[in-house]
Structures are given as structure tokens and as C-alpha cells.
C-alpha positions as CSV (number, residue, x, y, z in Angstrom):
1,X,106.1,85.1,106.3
2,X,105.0,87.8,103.7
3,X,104.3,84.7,101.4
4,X,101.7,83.3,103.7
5,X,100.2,87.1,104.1
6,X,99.7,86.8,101.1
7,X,98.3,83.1,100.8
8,X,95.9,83.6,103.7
9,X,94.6,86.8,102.1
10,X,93.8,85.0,99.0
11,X,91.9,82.0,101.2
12,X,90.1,85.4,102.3
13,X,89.1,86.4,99.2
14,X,88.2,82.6,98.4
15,X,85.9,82.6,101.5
16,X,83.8,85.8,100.8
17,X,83.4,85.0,96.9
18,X,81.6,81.3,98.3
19,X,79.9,82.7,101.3
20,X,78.4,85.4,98.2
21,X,77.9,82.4,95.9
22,X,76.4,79.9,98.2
23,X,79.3,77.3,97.2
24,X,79.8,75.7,101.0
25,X,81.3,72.9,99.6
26,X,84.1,74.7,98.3
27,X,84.6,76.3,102.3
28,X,86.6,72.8,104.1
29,X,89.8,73.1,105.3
30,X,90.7,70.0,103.1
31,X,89.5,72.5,99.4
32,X,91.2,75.6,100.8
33,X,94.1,73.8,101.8
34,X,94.1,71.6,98.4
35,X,94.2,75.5,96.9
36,X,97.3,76.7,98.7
37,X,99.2,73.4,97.6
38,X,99.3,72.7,101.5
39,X,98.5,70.3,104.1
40,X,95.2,71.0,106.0
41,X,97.4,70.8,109.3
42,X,99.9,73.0,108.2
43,X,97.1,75.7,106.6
44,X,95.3,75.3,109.5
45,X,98.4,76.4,111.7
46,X,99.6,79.1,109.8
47,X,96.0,80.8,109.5
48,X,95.7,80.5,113.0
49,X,98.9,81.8,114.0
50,X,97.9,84.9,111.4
51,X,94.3,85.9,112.1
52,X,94.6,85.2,115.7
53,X,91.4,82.6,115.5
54,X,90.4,79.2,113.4
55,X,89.6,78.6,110.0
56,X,86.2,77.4,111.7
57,X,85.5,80.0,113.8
58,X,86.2,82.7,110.7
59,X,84.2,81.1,108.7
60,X,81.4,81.1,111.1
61,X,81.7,84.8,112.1
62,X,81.9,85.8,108.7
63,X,78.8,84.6,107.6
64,X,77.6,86.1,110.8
65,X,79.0,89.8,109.0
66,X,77.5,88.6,106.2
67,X,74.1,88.0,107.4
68,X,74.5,91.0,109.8
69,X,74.5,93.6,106.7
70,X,71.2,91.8,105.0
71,X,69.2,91.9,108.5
72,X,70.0,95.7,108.8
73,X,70.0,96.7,104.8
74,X,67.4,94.1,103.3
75,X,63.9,93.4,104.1
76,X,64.5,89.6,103.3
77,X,62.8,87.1,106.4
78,X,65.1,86.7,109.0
79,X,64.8,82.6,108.6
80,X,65.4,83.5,104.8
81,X,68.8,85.0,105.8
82,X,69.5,82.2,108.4
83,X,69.3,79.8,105.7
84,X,71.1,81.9,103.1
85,X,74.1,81.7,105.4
86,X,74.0,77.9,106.8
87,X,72.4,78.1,109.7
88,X,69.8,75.3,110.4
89,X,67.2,77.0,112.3
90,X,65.9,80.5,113.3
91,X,66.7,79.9,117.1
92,X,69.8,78.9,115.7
93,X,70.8,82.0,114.2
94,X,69.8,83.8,116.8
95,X,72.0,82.1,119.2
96,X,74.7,82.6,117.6
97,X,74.2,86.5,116.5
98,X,73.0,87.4,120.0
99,X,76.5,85.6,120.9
100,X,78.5,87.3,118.5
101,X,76.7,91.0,119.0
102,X,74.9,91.4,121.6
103,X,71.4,91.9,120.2
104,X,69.0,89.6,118.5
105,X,68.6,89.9,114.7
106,X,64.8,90.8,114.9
107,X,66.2,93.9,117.6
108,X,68.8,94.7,115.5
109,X,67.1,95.0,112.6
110,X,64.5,97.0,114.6
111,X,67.6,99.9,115.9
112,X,70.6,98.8,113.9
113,X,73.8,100.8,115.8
114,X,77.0,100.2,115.0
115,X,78.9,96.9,116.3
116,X,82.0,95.2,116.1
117,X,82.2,92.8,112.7
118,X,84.9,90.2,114.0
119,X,86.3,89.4,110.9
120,X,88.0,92.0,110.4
121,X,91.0,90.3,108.8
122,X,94.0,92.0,106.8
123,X,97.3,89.7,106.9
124,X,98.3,91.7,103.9
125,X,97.3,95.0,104.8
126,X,99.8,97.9,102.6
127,X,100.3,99.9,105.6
128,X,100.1,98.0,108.5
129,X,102.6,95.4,107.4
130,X,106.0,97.9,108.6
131,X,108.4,99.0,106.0
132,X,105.9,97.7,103.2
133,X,107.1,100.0,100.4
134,X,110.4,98.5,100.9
135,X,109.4,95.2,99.4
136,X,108.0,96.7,96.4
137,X,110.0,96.5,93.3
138,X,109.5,100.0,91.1
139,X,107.8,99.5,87.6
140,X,105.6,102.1,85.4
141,X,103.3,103.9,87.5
142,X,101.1,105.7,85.2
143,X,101.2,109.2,85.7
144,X,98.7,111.3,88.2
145,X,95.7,113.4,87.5
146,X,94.9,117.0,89.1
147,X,91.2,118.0,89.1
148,X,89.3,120.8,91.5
149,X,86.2,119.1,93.0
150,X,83.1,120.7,95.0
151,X,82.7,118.6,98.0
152,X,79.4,119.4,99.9
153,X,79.1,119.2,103.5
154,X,78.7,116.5,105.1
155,X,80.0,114.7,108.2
156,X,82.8,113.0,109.3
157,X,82.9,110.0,111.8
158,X,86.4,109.1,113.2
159,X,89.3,108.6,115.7
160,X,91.8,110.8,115.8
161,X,95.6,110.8,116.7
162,X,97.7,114.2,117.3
163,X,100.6,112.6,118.0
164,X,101.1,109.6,115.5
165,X,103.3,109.9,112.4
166,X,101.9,108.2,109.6
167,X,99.4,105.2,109.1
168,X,101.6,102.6,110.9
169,X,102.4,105.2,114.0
170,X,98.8,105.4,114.4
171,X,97.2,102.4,114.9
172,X,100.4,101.4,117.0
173,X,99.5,103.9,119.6
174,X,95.9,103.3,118.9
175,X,96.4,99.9,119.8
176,X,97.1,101.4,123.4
177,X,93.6,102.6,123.7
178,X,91.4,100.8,125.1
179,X,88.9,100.2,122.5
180,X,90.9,101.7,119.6
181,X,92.4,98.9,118.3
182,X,92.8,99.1,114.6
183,X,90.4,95.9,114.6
184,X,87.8,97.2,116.8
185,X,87.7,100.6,115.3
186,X,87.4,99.3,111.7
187,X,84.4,96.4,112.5
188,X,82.7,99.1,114.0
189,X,83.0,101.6,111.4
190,X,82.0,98.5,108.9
191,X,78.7,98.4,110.7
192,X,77.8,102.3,110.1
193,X,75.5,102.3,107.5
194,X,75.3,104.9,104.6
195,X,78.7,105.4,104.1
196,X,79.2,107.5,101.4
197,X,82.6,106.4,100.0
198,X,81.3,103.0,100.5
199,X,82.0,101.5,97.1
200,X,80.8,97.9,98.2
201,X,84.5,96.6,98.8
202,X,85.0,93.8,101.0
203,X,87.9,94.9,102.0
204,X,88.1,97.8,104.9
205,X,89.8,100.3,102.9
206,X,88.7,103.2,100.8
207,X,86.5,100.4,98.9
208,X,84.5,99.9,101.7
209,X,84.4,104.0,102.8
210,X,87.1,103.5,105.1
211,X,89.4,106.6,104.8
212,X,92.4,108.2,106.3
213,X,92.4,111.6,107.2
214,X,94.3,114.5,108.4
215,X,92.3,118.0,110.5
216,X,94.0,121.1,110.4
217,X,94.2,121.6,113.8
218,X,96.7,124.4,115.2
219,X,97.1,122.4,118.2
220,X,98.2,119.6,116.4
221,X,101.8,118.0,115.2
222,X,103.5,119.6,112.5
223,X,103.6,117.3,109.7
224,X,106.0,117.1,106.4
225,X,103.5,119.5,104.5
226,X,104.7,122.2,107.4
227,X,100.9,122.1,108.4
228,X,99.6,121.6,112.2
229,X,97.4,118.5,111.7
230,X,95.7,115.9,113.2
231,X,95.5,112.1,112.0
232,X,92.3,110.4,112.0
233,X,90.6,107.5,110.1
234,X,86.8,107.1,109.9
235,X,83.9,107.2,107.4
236,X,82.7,110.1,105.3
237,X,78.6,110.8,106.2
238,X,75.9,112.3,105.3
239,X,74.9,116.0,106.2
240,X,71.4,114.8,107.8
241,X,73.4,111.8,109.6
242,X,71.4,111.4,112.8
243,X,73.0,107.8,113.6
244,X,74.2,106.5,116.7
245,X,77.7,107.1,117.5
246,X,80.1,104.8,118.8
247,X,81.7,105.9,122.1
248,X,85.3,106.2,121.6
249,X,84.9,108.3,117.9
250,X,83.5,111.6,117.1
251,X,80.8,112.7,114.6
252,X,82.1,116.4,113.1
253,X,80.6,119.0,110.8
254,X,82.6,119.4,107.8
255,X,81.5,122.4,105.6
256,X,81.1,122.6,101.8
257,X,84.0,123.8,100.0
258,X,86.4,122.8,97.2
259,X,89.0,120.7,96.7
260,X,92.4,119.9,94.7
261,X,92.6,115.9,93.8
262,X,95.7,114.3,93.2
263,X,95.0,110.9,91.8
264,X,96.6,107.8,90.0
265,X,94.8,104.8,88.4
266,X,94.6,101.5,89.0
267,X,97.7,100.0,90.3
268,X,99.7,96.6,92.0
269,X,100.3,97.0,95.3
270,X,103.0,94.3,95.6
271,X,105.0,95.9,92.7
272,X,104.0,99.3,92.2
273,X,103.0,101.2,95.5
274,X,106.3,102.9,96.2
275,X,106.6,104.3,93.0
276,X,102.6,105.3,92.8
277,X,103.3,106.8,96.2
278,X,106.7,108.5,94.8
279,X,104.7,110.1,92.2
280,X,102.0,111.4,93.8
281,X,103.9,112.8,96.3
282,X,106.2,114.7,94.0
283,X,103.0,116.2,91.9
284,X,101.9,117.6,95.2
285,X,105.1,119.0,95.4
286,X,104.8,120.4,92.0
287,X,101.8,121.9,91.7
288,X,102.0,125.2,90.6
289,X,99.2,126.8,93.3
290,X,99.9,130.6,92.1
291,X,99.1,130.1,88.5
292,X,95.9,128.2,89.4
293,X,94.7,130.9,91.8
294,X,94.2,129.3,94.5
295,X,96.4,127.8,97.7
296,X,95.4,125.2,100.4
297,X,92.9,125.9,102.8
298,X,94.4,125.5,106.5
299,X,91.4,126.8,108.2
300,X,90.7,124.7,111.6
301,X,88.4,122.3,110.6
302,X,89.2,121.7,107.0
303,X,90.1,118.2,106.2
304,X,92.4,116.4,103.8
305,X,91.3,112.9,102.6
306,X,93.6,110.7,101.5
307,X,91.7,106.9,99.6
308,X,93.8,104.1,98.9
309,X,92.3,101.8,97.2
310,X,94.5,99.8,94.8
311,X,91.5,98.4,92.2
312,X,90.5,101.7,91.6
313,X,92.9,104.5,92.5
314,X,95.2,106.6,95.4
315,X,94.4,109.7,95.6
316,X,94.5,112.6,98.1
317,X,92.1,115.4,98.0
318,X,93.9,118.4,99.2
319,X,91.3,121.5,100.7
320,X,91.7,124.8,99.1
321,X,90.4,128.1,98.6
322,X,91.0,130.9,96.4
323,X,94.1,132.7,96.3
């Protein structure tokens, strides 16, 4: 099964780099399937049986996510986009948008909020797959960075969680919630424009702007750092953000201040995430706070970011304040 996570995840990236390119040819079952080294009825089952939809129907809601982000961040014609992304006509188009999102592209365009992007597809996600760092074989790691940032204020749309234990415990009692859903919560949050960790990733992660969190929060659960926190996972914003807000998340303040980075390079998920985890972790552990002068900042409110992005880093940037 974790083989075919992994196949499907690359007939993802396949799809996104032809839907970019224009290359519709190379989008059949029969080319995707002749690229796996399988049989279009077999690749056909198996992706259904992992995304939870057909290859046909991903493939037409993801040029639907596609065009969704050029009617709301371009000033191309709408027929313009329609063509761009195969559809034959502008009633067309509109059919099928309206269908997918409630709102016509011309209205959209005109008061873009945020909406659920369907496609929201992860087979291989690193942290929702359970027990993931146990597949990971240990190799070099590289060695972690420590840096003090000033972070200005700025805002910080989310969900939160004060009971959940890590990344996988949340979305599992997310999931519970009505409208919580990891899915839901992360096509919604890929429809907010202006992100401002958005990096232009196509996957939702920390590429993308997509972050986890955790809120010092006295009322929340004590976590392995000894610290009453909250769990959350949203998108960084703006100060001036004046956007709509979905229903089920909430839009806070998060003041200026400075911050204590723990970061590692570039790294292989598959191979190397338990041991760039392992080391991070440990540095954290072994920073020396009293010789730097200054200690973490647990005032309510304060927030520790944590990015994992595996193309370009993990890293956790810690609050703190002078000693």
C-alpha cells in the first residue's frame, strides 16, 4: 500500500506539471497508466480506492482549482481561462464552476471568499500516513541552524485543537467536526489569498503557506515542552487582512516580536525524516537560552510555528523574549 501512496502521488505531480504545461495529451488513463508500468484497470482502481474519486473526475476538478486561482489572481478573460484549462465554451465553464463552488466565475472574481478546492489530494502525506517516521531508514541529516528573527505582526487564520497530541491526533478528532475535516479545512485555506508563507507550492504544506501551530494558552494541554498549548493549523496573514473568514476557523492578532529558528536544509522524506526530526528536536533541547539572554516567550497569545516543507527546509520558530 505505501508503494501505491507513493505511485499515485507521483501521477499527482504528473497531472499538475501537464495541466501547468498545457500537455492534455499526456492526461489519459492509458499515458498515466503506461507511466506507473500498470494496467489502466488496475491504475484506475487503486486511485480510486486512494483519493476517494476517479481519475476523470480529479482531473476535471483540478483544472477547476487551477482555473479558480487565475479568475481570482489574474485579470486574464474569463473565456481566456476557460480555454486555458479545456473547457469548450464560456457557459461551459461556468456550469461546471458554479457546480463545483457555488458562485459563477464572473461573481467570484467580483468578491472572491474562500471555498473548498476539491482536490485536495495527499496519499503520501508525512504525517497523516500513522507511524510514518517508522518507515524511514536514518542516513546523514545535515546539521540544524539557530538564528533570532523579528517577526512583525500580523494575523493568523486557523483551527484549533486543545485536546489533540500531535499532527496525526489532530486531524483525527478534527475529522469529528463537522466541517473540520483535514480536506475541507486545507481546500479552504488554499482559496485565502495573500498568504504570506505561500511559497507557490502545489502541495498544501508549508510550500503552499499551510502551517502548523501551537498557542500558548494556559487553558490548554500540557505538551512535551512542559508548556500549556493549543494545536492549530492555518495560514499566516497580513496585519491589514480584512478578508472574509470561513465559519468554522478564527482570524487572531498576533503581535510583533522575536523569534528563535531552528532549521534544517533540504531533506528526503522517505529516508531522512526521522533523523531530520531527531535532530532538530535534540538542538531544541540543547540550546543554551542563559548564555544567549533570552528564554521562550509563554505569554497567552504568543505562537510557535512549526514549516515542514521537505524541498526547502523544517524548521520551528520558537517565540522568545529577553531574559
Amino acid at each position: 500500500m505505501a508503494q501505491w501512496h507513493r505511485n499515485i502521488q507521483d501521477i499527482i505531480t504528473i497531472i499538475d506539471d501537464c495541466i501547468r504545461a498545457q500537455q492534455d495529451e499526456a492526461l489519459t488513463l492509458r499515458a498515466l497508466a503506461q507511466k506507473l508500468g500498470y494496467s489502466e484497470y488496475y491504475t484506475s482502481r487503486k486511485f480510486r480506492e486512494l483519493a476517494g474519486m476517479t481519475l476523470r473526475d480529479y482531473l476535471r476538478l483540478r483544472r477547476l482549482a487551477f482555473a479558480l486561482r487565475d479568475v481570482r489572481d489574474t485579470d486574464a478573460g474569463i473565456l481566456d481561462i476557460a480555454v486555458q484549462y479545456g473547457f469548450s465554451s464560456n457557459e461551459a465553464f461556468t456550469h461546471a464552476f458554479k457546480k463545483a463552488y457555488g458562485v459563477s466565475p464572473s461573481a467570484y472574481r467580483a468578491a472572491p471568499g474562500p471555498v473548498v478546492l476539491q482536490t485536495i489530494l495527499r496519499p503520501f502525506d508525512c504525517y497523516l500516513m500513522e507511524g510514518a517516521n517508522h518507515m524511514n531508514e536514518t542516513q546523514n541529516a545535515g546539521e540544524v541552524q539557530t538564528y533570532f528573527v523579528h517577526i512583525p505582526a500580523h494575523k493568523f487564520l486557523h483551527i484549533r485543537n486543545y485536546e489533540s497530541i500531535g499532527y496525526w491526533d489532530f486531524w483525527q478528532r478534527q475529522s469529528a467536526i463537522p466541517g473540520q475535516d483535514c480536506e475541507t479545512i486545507c481546500g479552504l485555506l488554499a482559496s485565502i489569498p495573500g498568504k504570506l508563507d505561500d511559497a507557490g507550492g502545489t502541495g498544501e504544506d508549508a510550500g503552499s503557506g499551510q502551517l502548523m501551530a501551537w498557542i500558548n494558552e494556559p487553558t490548554g494541554r500540557i505538551c512535551s515542552w512542559g508548556i500549556p498549548l493549543v494545536e492549530a493549523y492555518g495560514v499566516r496573514l497580513s496585519a491589514d487582512y480584512a478578508g472574509p473568514v470561513p465559519a468554522q476557523m478564527q482570524l487572531m492578532d498576533v503581535p510583533a516580536g522575536e523569534y528563535l529558528v531552528f532549521e534544517h536544509g533540504p531533506f528526503d522524506f522517505e529516508t531522512q525524516n526521522a533523523a531530520v526530526e531527531a535532530k532538530v528536536e535534540q538542538a531544541m533541547r540543547d540550546f543554551d537560552y542563559a548564555a544567549s539572554g533570552y528564554r521562550l516567550d509563554l505569554t497567552p497569545g504568543r505562537v510557535f510555528y512549526f514549516y515542514h516543507d521537505c524541498a526547502r527546509f523544517f524548521k520551528y520558530v520558537r517565540p522568545v523574549c529577553r531574559a
